[in-house]
Backbone bond lengths (Angstrom), bond angles and torsions (degrees), N, CA, C in turn:
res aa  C-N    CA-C-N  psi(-1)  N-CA   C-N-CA  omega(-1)  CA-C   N-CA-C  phi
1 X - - - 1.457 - - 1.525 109.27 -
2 X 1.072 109.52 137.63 1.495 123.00 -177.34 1.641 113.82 -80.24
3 X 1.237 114.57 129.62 1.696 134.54 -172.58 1.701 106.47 -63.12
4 X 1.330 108.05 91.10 2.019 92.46 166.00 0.807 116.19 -21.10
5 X 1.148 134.57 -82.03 1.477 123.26 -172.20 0.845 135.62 -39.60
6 X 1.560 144.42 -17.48 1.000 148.99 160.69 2.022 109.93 -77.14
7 X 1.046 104.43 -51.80 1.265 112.66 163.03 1.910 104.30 -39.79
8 X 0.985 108.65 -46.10 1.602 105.95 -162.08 1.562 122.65 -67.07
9 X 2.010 88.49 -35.24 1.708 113.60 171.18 1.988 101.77 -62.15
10 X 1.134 107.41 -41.33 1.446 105.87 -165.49 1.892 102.38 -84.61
11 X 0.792 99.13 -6.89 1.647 104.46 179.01 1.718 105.80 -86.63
12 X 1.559 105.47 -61.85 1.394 94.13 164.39 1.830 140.00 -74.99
13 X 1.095 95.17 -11.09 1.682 98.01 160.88 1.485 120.41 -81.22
14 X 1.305 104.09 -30.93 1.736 99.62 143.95 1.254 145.29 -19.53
15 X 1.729 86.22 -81.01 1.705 101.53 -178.73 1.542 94.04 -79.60
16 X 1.187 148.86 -8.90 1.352 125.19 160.75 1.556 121.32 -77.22
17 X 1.230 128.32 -16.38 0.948 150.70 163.68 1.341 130.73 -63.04
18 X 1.568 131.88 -46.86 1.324 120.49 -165.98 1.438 89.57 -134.04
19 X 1.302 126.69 178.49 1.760 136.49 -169.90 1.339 80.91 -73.82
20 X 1.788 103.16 159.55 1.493 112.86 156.81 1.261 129.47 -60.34
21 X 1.365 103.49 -36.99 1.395 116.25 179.33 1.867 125.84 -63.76
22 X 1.629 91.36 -23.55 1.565 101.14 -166.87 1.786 113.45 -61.44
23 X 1.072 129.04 134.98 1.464 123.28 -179.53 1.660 90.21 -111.52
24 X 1.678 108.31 129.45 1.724 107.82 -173.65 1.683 105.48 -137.63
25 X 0.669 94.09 162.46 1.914 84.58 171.35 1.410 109.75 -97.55
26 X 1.034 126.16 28.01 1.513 141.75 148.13 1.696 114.91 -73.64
27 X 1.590 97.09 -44.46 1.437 109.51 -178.67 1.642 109.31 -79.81
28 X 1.504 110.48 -45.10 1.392 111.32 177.97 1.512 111.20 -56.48
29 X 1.454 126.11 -45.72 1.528 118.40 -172.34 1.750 117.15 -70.67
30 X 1.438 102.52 0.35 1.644 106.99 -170.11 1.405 72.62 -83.83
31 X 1.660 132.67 -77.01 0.992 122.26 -126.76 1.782 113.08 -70.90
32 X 1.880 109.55 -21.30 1.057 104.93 153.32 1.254 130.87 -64.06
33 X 1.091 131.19 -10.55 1.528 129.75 165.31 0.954 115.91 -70.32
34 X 1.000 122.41 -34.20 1.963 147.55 -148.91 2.091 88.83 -78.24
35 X 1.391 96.50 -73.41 1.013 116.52 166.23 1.810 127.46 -22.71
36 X 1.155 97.84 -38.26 1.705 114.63 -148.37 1.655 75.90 -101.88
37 X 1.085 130.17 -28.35 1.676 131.72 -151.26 1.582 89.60 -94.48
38 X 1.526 131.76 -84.12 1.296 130.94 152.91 1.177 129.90 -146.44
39 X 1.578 118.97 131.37 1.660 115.97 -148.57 1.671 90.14 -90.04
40 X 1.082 110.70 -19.74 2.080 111.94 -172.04 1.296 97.64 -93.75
41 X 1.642 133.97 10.62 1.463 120.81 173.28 1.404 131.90 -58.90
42 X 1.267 143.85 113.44 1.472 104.59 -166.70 1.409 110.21 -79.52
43 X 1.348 125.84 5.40 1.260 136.32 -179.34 1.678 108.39 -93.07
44 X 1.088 116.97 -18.19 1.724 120.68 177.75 1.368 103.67 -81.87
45 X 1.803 105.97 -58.04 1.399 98.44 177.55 1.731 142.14 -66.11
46 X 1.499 76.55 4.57 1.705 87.60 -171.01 1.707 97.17 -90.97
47 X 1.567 116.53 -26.59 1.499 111.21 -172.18 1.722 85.92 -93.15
48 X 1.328 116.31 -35.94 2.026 88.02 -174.16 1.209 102.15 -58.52
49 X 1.713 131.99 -16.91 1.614 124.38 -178.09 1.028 116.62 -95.00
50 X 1.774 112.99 6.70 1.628 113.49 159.42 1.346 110.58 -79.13
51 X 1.594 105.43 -51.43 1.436 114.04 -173.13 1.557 100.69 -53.42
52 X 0.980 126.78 -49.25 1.718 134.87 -160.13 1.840 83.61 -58.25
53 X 1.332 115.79 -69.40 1.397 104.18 -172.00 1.325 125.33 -34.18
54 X 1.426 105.89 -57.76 1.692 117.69 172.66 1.477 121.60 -40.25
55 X 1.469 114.52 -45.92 1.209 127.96 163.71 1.418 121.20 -42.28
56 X 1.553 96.88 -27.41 1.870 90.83 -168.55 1.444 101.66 107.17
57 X 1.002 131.50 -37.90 1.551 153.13 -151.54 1.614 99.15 -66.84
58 X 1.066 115.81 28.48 1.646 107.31 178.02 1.942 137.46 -37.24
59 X 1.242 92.42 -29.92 1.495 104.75 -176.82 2.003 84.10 -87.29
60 X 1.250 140.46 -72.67 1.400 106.16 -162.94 1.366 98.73 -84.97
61 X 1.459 147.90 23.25 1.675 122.14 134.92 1.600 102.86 -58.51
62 X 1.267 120.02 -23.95 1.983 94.60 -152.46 1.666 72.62 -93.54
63 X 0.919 142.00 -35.63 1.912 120.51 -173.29 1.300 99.31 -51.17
64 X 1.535 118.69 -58.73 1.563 114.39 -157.57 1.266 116.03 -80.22
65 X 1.655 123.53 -4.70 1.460 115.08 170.35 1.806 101.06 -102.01
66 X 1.564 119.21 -15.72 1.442 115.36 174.44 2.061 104.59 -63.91
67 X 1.769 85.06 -30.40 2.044 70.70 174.93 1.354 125.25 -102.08
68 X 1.573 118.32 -0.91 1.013 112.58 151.03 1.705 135.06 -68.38
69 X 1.278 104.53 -37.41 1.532 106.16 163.33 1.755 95.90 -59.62
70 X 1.401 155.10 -72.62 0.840 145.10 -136.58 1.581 106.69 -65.11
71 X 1.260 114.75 -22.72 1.572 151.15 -162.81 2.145 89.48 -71.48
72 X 1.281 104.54 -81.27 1.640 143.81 -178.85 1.670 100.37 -112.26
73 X 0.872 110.85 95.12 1.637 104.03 160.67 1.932 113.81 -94.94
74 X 1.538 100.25 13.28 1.750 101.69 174.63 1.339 115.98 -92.52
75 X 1.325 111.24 16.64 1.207 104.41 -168.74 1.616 121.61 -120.71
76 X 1.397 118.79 104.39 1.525 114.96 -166.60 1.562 130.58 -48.18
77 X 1.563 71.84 -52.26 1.792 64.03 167.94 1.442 151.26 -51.71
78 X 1.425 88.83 -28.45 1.406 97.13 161.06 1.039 132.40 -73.96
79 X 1.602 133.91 -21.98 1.044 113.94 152.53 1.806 140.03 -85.86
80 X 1.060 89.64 15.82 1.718 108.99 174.55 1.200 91.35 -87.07
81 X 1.357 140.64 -56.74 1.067 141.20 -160.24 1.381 123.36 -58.50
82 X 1.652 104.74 -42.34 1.244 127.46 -174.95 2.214 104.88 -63.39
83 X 1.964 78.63 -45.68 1.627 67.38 169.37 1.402 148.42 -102.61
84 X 1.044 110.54 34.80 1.699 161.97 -168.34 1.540 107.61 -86.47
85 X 1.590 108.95 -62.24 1.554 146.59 -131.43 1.849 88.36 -95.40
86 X 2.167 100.34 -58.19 1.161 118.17 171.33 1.638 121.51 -57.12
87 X 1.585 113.89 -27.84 1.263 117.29 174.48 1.345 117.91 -69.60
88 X 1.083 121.37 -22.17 1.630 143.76 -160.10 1.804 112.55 -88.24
């Protein structure tokens, strides 16, 4: 099984890397990893609902950070995020 953290470095050199808008199979194989690592994380779903943002993808960022708070609801950021995602 693959280390978050490392996952997390390759997630953000990503989104620094390609347009937000771009959909790549660079992005698709993170999120299968992401996936494969833990789909009930509330910490996975909160970065597939970063990536989703970056994407443009606003309607499934706000699912995947609405279930990560449901996941962890202690965690602020996530709900800044959520209303960020909703501003968008």
């Amino acid at each position: 099984m693959e280390n978050l953290s490392n996952l997390k470095k390759e997630i953000f050199h990503f989104s620094a890397e390609y347009c937000p808008t771009e959909v790549s199979e660079q992005a698709e194989n993170i999120y299968e990893r992401l996936f494969r690592y833990n789909a009930n994380s509330a910490d996975v779903l909160h970065l597939l609902g970063g990536m989703a943002y970056q994407a443009a993808r606003f309607d499934i960022a706000i699912k995947l950070i609405k279930k990560a708070i449901e996941n962890d609801p202690t965690k602020e950021e996530f709900y800044h995020d959520l209303g960020v995602a909703y501003y968008e």
